[in-house]
N, CA, C and O atoms as a printed pandas DataFrame, in Angstrom:
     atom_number atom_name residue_name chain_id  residue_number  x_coord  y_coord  z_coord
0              1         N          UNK        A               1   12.994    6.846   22.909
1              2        CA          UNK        A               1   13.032    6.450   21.509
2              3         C          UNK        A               1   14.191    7.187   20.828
3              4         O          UNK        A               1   14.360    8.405   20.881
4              5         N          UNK        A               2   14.936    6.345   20.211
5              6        CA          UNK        A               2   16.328    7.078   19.667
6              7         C          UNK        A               2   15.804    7.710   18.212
7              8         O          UNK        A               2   14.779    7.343   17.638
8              9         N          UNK        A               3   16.870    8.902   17.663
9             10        CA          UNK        A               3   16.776    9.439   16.599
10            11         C          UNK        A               3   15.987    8.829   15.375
11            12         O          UNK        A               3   15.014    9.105   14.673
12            13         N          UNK        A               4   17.099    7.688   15.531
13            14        CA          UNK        A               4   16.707    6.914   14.032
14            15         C          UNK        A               4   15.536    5.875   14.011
15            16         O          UNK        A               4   15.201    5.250   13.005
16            17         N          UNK        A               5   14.975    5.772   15.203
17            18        CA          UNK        A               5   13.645    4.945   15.413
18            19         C          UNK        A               5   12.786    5.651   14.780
19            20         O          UNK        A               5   12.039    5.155   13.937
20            21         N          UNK        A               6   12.779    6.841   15.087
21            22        CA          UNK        A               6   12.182    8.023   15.168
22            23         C          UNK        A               6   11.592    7.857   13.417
23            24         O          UNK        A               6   10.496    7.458   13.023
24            25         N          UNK        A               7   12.820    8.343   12.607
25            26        CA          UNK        A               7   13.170    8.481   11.275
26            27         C          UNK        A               7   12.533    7.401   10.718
27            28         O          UNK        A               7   11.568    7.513    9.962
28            29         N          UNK        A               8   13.248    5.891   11.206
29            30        CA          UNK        A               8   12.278    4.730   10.509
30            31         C          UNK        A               8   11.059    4.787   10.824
31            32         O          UNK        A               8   10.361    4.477    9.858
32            33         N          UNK        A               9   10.544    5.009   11.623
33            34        CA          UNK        A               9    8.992    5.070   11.459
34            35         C          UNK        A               9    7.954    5.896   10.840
35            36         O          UNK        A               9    6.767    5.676   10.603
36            37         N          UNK        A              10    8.830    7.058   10.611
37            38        CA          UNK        A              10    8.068    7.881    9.759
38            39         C          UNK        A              10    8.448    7.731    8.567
39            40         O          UNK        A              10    7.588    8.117    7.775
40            41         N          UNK        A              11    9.397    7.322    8.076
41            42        CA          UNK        A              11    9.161    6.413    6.476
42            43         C          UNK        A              11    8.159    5.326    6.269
43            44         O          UNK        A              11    7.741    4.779    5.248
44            45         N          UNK        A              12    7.865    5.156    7.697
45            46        CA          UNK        A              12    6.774    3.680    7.607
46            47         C          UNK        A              12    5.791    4.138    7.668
47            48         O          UNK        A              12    5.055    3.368    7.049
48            49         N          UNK        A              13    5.070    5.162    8.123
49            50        CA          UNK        A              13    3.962    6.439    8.288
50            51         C          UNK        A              13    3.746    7.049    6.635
51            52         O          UNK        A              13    2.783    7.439    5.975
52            53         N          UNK        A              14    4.830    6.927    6.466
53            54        CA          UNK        A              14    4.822    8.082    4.925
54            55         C          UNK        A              14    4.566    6.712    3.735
55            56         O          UNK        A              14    4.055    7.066    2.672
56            57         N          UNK        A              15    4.810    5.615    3.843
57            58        CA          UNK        A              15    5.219    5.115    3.090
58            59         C          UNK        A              15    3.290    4.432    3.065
59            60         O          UNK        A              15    2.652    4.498    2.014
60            61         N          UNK        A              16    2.651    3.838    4.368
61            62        CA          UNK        A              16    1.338    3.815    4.153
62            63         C          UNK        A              16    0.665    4.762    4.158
63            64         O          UNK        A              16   -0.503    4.564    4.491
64            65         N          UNK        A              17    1.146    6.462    3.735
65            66        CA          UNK        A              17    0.124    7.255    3.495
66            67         C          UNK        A              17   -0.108    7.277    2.204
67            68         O          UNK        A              17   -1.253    7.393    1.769
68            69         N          UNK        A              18    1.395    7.122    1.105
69            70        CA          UNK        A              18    1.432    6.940    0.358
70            71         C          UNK        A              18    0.339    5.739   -0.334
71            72         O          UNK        A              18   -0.305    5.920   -1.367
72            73         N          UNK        A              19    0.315    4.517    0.490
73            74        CA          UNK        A              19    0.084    3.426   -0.239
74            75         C          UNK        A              19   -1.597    3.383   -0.194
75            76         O          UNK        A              19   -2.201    2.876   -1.139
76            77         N          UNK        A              20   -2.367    3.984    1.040
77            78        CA          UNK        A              20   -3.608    4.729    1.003
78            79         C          UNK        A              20   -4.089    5.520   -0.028
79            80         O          UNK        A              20   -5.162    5.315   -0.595
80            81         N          UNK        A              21   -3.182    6.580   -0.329
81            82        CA          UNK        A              21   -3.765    7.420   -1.740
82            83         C          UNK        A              21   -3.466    6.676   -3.003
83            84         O          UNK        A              21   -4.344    6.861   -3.845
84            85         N          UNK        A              22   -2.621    5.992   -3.344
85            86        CA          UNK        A              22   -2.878    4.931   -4.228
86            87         C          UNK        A              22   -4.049    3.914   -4.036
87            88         O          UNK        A              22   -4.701    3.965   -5.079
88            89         N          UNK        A              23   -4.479    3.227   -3.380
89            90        CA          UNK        A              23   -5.440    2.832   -3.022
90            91         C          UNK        A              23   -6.493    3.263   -3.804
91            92         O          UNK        A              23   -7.003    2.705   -4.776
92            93         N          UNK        A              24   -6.778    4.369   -3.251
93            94        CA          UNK        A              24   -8.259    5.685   -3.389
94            95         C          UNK        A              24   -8.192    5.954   -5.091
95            96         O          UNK        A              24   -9.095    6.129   -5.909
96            97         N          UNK        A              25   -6.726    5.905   -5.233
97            98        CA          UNK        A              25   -6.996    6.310   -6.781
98            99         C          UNK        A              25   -7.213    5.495   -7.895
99           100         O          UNK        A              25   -7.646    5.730   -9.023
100          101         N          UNK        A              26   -6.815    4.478   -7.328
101          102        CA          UNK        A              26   -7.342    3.214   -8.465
102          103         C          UNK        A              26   -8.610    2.188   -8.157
103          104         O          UNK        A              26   -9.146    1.247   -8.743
104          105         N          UNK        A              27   -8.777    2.859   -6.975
105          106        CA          UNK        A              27  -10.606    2.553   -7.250
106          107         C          UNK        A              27  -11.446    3.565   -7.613
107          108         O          UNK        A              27  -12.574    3.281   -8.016
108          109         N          UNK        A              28  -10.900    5.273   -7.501
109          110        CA          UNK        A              28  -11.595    5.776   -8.324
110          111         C          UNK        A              28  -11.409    5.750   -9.640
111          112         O          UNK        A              28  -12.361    6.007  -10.376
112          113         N          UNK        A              29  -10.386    5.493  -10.067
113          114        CA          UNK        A              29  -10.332    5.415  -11.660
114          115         C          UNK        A              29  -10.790    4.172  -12.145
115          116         O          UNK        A              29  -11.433    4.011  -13.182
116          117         N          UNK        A              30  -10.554    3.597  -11.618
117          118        CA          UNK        A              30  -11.802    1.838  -12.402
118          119         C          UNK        A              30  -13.549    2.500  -12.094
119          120         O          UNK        A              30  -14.539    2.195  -12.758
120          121         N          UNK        A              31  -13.516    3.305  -11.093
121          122        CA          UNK        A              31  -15.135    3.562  -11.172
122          123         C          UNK        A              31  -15.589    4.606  -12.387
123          124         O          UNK        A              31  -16.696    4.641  -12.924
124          125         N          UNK        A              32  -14.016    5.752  -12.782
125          126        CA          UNK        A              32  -14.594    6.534  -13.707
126          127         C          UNK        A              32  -14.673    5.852  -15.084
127          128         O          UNK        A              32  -15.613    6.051  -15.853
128          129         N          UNK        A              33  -13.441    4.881  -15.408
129          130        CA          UNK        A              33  -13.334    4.307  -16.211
130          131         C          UNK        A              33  -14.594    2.966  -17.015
131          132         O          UNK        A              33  -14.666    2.549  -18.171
132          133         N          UNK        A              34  -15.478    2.610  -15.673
133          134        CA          UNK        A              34  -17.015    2.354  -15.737
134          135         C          UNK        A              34  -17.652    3.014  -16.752
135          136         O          UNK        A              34  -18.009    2.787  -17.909
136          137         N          UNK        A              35  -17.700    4.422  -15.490
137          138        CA          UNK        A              35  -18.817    4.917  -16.010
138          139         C          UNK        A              35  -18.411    5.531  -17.447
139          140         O          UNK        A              35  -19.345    5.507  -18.249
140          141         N          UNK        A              36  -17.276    6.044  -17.903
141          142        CA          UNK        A              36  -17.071    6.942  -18.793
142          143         C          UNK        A              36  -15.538    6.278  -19.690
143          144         O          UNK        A              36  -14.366    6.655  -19.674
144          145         N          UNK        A              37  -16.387    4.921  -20.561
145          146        CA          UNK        A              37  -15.284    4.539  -21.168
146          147         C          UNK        A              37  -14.592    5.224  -22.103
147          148         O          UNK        A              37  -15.288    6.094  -22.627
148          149         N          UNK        A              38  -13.344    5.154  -22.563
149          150        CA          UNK        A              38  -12.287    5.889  -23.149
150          151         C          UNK        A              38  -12.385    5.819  -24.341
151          152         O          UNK        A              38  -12.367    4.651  -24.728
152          153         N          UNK        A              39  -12.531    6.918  -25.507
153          154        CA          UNK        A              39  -12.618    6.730  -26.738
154          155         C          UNK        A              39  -11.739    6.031  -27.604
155          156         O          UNK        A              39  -10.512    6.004  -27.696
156          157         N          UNK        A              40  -12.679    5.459  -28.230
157          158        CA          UNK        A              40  -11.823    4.378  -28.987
158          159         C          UNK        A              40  -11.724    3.019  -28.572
159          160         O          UNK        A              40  -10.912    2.244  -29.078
160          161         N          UNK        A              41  -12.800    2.593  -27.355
161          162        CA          UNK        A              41  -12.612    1.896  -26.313
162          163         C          UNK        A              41  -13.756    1.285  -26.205
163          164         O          UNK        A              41  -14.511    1.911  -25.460
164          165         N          UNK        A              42  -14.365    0.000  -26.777
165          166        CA          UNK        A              42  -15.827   -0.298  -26.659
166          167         C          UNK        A              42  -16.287   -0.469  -25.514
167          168         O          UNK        A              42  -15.445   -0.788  -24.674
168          169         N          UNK        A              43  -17.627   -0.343  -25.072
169          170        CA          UNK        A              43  -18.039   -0.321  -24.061
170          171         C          UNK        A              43  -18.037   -1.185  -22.846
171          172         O          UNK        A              43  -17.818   -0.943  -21.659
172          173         N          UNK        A              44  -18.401   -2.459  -23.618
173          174        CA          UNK        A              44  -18.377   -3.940  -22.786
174          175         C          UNK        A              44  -17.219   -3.887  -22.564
175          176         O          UNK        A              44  -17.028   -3.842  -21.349
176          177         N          UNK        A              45  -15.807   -3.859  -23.464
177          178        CA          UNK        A              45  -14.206   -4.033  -23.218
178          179         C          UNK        A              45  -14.224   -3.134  -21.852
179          180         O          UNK        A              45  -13.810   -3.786  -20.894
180          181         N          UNK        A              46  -14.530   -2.057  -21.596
181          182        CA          UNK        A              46  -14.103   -1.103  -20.767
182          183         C          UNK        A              46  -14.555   -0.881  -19.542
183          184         O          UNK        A              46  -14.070   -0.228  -18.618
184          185         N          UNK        A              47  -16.090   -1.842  -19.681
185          186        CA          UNK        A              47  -16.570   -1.885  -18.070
186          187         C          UNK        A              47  -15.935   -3.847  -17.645
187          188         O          UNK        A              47  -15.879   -4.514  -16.612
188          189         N          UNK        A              48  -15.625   -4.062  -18.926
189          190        CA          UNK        A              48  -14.969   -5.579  -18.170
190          191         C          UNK        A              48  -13.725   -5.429  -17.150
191          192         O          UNK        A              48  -13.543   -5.806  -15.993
192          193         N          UNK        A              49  -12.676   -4.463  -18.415
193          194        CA          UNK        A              49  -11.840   -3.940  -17.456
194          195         C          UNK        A              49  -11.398   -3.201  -16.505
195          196         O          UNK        A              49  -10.322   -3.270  -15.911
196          197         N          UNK        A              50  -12.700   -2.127  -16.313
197          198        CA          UNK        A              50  -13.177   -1.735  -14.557
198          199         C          UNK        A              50  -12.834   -2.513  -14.149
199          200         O          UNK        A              50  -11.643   -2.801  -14.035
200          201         N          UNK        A              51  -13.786   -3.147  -13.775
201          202        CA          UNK        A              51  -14.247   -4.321  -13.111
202          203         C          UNK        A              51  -13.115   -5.402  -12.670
203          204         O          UNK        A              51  -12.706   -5.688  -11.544
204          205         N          UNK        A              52  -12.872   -5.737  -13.524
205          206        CA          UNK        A              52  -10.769   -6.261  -13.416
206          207         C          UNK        A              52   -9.777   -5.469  -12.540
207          208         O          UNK        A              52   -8.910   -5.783  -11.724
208          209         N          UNK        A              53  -10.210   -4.425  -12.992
209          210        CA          UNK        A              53   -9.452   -3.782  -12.531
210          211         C          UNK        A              53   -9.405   -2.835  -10.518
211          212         O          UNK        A              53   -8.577   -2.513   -9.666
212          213         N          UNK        A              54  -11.260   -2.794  -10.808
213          214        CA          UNK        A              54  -11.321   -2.841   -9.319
214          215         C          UNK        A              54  -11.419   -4.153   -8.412
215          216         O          UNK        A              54  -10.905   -4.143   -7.293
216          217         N          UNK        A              55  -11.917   -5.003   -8.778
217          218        CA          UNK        A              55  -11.716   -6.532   -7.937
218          219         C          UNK        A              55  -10.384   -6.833   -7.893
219          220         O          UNK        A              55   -9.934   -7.112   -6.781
220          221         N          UNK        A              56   -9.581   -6.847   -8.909
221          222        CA          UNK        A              56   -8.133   -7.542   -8.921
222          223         C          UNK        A              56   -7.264   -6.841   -8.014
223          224         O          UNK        A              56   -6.411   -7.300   -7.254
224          225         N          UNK        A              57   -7.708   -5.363   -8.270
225          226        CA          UNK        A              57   -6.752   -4.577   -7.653
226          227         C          UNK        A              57   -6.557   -4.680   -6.326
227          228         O          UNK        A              57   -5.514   -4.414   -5.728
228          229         N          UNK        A              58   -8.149   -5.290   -5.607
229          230        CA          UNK        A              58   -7.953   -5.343   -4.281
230          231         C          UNK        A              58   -6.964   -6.760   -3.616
231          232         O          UNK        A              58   -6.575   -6.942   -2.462
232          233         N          UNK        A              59   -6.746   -7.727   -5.020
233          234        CA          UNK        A              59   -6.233   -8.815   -4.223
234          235         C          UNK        A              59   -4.202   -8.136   -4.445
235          236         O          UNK        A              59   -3.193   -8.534   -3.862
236          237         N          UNK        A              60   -4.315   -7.382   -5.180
237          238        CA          UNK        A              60   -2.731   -6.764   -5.348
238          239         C          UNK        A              60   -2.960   -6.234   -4.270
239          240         O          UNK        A              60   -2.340   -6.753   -3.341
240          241         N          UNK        A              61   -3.753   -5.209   -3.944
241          242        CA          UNK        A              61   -3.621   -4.053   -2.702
242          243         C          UNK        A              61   -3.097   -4.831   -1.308
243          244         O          UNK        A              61   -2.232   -4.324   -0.594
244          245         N          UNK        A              62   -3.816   -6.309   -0.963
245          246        CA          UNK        A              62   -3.948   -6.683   -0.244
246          247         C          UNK        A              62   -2.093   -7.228   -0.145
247          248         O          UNK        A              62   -1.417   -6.673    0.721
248          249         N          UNK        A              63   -1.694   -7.850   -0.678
249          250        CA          UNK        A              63   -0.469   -8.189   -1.284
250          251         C          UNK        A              63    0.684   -7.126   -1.029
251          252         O          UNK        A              63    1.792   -7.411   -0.575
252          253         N          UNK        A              64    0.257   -5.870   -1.386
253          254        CA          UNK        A              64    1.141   -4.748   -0.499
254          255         C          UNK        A              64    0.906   -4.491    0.446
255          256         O          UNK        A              64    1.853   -4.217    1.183
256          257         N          UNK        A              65    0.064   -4.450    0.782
257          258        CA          UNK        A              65   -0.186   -4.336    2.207
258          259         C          UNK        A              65    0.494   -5.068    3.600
259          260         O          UNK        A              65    0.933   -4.517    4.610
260          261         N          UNK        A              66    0.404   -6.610    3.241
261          262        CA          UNK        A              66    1.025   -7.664    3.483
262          263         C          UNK        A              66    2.621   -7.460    3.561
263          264         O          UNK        A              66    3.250   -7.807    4.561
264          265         N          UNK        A              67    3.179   -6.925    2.536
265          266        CA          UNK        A              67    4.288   -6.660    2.405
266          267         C          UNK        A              67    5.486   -5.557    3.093
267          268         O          UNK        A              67    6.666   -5.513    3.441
268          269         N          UNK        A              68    4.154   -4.671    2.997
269          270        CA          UNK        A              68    4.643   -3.617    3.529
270          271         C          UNK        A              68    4.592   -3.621    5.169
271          272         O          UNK        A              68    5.437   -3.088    5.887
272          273         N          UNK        A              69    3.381   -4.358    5.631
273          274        CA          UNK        A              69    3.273   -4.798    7.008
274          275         C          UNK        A              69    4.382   -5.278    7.637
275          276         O          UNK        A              69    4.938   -4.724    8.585
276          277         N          UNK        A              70    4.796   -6.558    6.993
277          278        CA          UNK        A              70    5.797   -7.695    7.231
278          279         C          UNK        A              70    7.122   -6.379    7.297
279          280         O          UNK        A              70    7.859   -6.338    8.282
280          281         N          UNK        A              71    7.223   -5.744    6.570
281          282        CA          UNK        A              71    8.954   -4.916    6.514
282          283         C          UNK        A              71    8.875   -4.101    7.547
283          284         O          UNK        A              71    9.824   -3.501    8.052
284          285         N          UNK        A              72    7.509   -4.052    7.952
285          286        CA          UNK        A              72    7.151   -2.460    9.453
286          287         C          UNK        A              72    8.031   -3.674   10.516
287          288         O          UNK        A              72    9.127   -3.553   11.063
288          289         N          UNK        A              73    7.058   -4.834   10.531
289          290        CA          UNK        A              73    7.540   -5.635   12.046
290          291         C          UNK        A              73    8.733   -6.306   11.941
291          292         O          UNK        A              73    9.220   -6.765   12.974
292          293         N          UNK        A              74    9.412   -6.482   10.680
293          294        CA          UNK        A              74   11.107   -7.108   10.643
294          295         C          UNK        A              74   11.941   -5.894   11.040
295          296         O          UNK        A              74   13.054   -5.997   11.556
296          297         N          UNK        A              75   11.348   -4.766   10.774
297          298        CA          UNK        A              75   12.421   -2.987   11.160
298          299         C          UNK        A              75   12.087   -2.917   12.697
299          300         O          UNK        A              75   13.059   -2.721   13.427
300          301         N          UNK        A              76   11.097   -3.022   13.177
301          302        CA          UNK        A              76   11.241   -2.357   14.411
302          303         C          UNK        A              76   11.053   -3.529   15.831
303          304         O          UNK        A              76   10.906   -3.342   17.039
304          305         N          UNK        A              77   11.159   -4.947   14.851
305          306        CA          UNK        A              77   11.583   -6.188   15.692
306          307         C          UNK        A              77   12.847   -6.075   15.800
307          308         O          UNK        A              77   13.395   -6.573   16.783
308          309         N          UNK        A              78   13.533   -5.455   14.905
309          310        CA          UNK        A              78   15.021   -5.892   15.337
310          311         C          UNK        A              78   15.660   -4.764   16.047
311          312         O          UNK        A              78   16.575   -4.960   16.848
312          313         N          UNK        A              79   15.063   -3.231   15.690
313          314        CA          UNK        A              79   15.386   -2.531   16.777
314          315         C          UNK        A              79   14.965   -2.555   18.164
315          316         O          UNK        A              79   15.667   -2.140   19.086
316          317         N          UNK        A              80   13.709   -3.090   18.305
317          318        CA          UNK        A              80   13.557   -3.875   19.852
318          319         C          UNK        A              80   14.314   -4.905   20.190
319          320         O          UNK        A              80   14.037   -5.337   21.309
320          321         N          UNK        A              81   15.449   -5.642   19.458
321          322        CA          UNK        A              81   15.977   -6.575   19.839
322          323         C          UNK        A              81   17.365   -6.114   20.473
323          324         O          UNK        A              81   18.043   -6.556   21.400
324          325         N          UNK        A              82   17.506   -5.063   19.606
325          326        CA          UNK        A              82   19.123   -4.290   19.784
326          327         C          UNK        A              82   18.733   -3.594   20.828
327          328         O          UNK        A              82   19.618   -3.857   21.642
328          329         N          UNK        A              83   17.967   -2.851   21.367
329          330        CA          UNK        A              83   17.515   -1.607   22.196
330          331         C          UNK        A              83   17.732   -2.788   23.767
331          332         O          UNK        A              83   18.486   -2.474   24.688
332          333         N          UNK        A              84   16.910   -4.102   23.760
333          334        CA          UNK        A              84   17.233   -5.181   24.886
334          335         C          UNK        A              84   18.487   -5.373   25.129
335          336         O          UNK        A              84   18.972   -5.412   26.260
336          337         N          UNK        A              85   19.314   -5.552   23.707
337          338        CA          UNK        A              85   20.456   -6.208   23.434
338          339         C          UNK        A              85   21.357   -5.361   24.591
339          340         O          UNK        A              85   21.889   -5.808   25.607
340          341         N          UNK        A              86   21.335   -3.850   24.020
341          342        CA          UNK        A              86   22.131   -3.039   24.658
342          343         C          UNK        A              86   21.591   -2.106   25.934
343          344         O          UNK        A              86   21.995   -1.039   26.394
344          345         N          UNK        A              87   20.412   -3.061   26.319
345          346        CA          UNK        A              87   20.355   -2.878   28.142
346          347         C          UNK        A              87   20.600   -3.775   29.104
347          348         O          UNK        A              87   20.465   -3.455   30.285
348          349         N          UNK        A              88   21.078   -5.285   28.655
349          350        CA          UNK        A              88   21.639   -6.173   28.806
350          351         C          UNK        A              88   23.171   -6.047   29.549
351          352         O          UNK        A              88   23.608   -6.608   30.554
352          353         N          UNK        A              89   23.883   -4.927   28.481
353          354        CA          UNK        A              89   25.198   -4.972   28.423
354          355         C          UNK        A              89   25.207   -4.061   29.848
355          356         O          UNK        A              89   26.275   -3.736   30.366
C-alpha cells in the first residue's frame, strides 16, 4: 500500500468518525430539546421540532452517508485502477 493510499484513507476514517459524532449529537440534542424546551419556546412548538428534527435528521444523515460512501469507492476505485494500470506496464 503506497504512502498516499495510506493518507487517503485515513481522511476517509477521520472524516466518518467525524460524521458519527455528529450523528450522536443531533439526536441527542433533539432528545434534550424534547425533554427540556428552550425558554421563550412553547412547548408543543418545541417537541414538534424535536421530533422534526430527530426523524428528518435521519433522512439527511442517511444522504451523507450516501455521499460520503460514494466519494470512499470513486477514491480508492481509481487508485485500484492506477495501482493495475501500473503493473500492467
Amino acid at each position: 500500500m503506497t504512502k498516499c493510499r495510506e493518507i487517503k484513507n485515513r481522511i476517509f476514517m477521520n472524516k466518518f468518525d467525524l460524521l458519527i459524532i455528529a450523528l450522536a449529537c443531533q439526536g441527542i440534542l433533539s432528545k434534550y430539546i424534547y425533554a427540556h424546551p428552550p425558554f421563550g419556546v412553547p412547548v408543543a412548538q418545541a417537541k414538534t421540532g424535536s421530533i422534526l428534527m430527530y426523524y428528518g435528521g435521519d433522512v439527511i444523515d442517511l444522504i451523507l452517508i450516501i455521499i460520503l460512501c460514494y466519494q470512499w469507492y470513486k477514491a480508492t476505485r481509481q487508485q485500484i485502477n492506477e495501482e493495475i494500470y501500473q503493473l500492467g506496464k
